[in-house]
C-alpha positions as CSV (number, residue, x, y, z in Angstrom):
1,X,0.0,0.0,0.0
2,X,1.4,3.3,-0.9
3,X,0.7,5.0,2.5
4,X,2.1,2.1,4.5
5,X,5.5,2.6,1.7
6,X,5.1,6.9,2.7
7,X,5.4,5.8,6.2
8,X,8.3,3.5,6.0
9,X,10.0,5.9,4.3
10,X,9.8,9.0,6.7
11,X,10.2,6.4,9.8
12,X,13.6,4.8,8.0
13,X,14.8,9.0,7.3
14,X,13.8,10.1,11.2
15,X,15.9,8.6,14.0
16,X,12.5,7.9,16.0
17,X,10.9,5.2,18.3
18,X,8.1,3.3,16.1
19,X,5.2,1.3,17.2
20,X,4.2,-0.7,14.5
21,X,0.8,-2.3,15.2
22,X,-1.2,-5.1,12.8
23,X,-2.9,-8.2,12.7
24,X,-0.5,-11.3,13.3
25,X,0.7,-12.5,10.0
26,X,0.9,-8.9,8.4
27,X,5.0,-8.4,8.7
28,X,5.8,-6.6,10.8
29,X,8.9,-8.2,11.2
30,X,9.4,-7.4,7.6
31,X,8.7,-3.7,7.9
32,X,10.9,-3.1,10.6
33,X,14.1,-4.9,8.5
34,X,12.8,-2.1,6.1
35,X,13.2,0.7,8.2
36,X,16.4,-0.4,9.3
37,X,17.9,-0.9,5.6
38,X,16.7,2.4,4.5
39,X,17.5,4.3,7.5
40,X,21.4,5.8,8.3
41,X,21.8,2.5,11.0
42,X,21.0,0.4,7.9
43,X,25.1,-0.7,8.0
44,X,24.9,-1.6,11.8
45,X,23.5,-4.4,13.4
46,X,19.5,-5.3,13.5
47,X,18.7,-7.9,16.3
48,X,15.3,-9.0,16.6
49,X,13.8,-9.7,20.4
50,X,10.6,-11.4,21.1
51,X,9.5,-10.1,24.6
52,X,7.2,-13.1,24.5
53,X,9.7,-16.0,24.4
54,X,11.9,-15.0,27.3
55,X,9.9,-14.1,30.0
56,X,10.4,-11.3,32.1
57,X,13.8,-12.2,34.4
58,X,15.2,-13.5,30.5
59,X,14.2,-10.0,28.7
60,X,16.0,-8.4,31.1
61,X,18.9,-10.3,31.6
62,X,19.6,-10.2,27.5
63,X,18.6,-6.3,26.9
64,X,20.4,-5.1,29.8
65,X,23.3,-7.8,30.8
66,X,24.4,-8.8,34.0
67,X,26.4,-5.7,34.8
68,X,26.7,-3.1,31.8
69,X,25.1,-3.4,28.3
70,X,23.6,-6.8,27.1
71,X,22.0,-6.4,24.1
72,X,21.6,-2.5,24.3
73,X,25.1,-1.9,24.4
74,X,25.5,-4.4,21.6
75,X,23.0,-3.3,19.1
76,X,23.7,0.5,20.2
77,X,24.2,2.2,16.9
78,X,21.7,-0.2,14.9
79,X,18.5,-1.4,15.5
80,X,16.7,-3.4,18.2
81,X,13.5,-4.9,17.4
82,X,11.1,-6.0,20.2
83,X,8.3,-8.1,19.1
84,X,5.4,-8.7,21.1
85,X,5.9,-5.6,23.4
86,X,2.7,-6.3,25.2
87,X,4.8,-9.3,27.1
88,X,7.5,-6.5,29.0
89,X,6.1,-5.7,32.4
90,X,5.4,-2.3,33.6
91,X,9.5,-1.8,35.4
92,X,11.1,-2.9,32.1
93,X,9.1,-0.3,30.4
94,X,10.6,2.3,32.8
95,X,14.4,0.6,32.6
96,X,14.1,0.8,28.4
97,X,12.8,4.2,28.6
98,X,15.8,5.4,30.9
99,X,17.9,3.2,28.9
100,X,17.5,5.2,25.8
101,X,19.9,8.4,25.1
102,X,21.9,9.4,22.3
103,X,24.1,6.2,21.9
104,X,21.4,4.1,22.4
105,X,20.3,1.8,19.3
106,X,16.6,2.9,17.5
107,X,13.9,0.9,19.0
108,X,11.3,-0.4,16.6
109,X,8.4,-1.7,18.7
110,X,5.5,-4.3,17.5
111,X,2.3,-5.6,18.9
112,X,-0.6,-7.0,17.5
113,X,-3.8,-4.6,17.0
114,X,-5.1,-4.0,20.3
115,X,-2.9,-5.0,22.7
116,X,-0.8,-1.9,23.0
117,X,-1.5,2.0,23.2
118,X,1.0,4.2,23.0
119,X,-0.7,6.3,25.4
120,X,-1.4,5.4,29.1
121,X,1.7,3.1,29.1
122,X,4.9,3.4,30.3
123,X,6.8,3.3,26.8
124,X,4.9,6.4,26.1
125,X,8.0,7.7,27.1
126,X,9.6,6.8,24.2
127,X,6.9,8.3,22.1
128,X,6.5,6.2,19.4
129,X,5.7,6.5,15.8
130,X,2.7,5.0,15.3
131,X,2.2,2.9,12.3
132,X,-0.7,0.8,11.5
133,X,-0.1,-2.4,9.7
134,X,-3.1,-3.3,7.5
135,X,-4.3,-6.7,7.5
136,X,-3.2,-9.3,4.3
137,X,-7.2,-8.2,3.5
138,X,-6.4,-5.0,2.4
139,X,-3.3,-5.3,0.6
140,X,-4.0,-7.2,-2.4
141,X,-1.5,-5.7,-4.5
142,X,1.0,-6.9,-2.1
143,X,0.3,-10.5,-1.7
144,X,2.2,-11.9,-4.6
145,X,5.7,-9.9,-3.9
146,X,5.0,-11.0,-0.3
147,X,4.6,-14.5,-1.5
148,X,7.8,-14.6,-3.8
149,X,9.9,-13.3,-1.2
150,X,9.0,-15.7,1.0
151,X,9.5,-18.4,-1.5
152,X,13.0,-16.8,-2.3
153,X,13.8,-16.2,1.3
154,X,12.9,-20.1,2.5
155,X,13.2,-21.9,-0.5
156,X,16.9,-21.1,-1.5
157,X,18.7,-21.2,-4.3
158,X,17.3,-22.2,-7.4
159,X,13.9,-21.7,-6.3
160,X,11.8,-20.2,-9.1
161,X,9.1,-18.6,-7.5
162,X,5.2,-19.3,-8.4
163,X,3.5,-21.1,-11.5
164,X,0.9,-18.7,-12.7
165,X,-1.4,-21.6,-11.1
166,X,-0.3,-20.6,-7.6
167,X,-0.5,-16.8,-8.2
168,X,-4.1,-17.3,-9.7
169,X,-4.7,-19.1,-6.6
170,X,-3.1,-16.2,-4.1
171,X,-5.2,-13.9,-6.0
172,X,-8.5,-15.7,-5.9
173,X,-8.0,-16.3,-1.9
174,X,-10.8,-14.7,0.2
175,X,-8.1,-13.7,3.1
């Protein structure tokens, strides 16, 4: 969708926090790699973090370290994406804010629709860019490139993307 590109764009040129907030299964993983690459970090590491998998002890432990830096201080002039930010507990939200200063990584932030506000919660701190993911349902355009970058992603080499069979198929799907 054009407006979801516009907003990729001015995120990946501003040095800013950004929420981004969809459905599962609309990449959001995929859009935050695309800030990243398009932004001045783009040559510095990216390090995906999924709040949800550690628990709260194990997020803490890996973004902050035992003693100084864990993954902040590794990730500092990239990118650190946290998926799932509705798993971090209220005191991790203040510690990440207070965290954050000027050699501090960007912090791209994801949840699924609903389950995050940037307002009335502690990250509001960080006050995010808020970009709304639209659903598979209303991105038609985008569901074959999706599909052969998936394909080209997981298949590896000498994959050959679809058969016009399968893209007919895509296409025709009621998602």
């Amino acid at each position: 969708m054009e407006r979801l590109g516009e907003e990729v764009a001015e995120a990946a040129g501003n040095n800013v926090t950004v929420l981004l907030s969809g459905e599962s299964g609309t990449g959001r993983e995929a859009i935050a790699r695309r800030i990243h690459e398009r932004s001045a970090r783009a040559s510095a590491p990216f390090l995906e973090v999924g709040c949800g998998w550690l628990g709260v002890d194990g997020l803490a432990l890996d973004l902050f370290g035992l003693h100084e830096g864990g993954l902040l201080r590794l990730v500092r002039d990239g990118t650190l994406f946290l998926s799932d930010v509705g798993y971090i507990h209220e005191p991790l939200h203040d510690r990440l804010a207070a965290a954050l200063g000027p050699h501090a990584p960007r912090i791209i932030i994801s949840a699924r629709c609903g389950e995050f506000s940037p307002t009335g919660q502690p990250l509001e701190t960080l006050d995010p860019r808020v970009i709304e993911v639209p659903s598979l349902r209303r991105r038609g355009a985008d569901l074959l490139p999706i599909t052969c970058a998936l394909i080209r992603r997981l298949g590896g080499p000498g994959t050959n993307g679809l058969s016009a069979e399968a893209g007919a198929a895509i296409r025709g799907y009621s998602w």
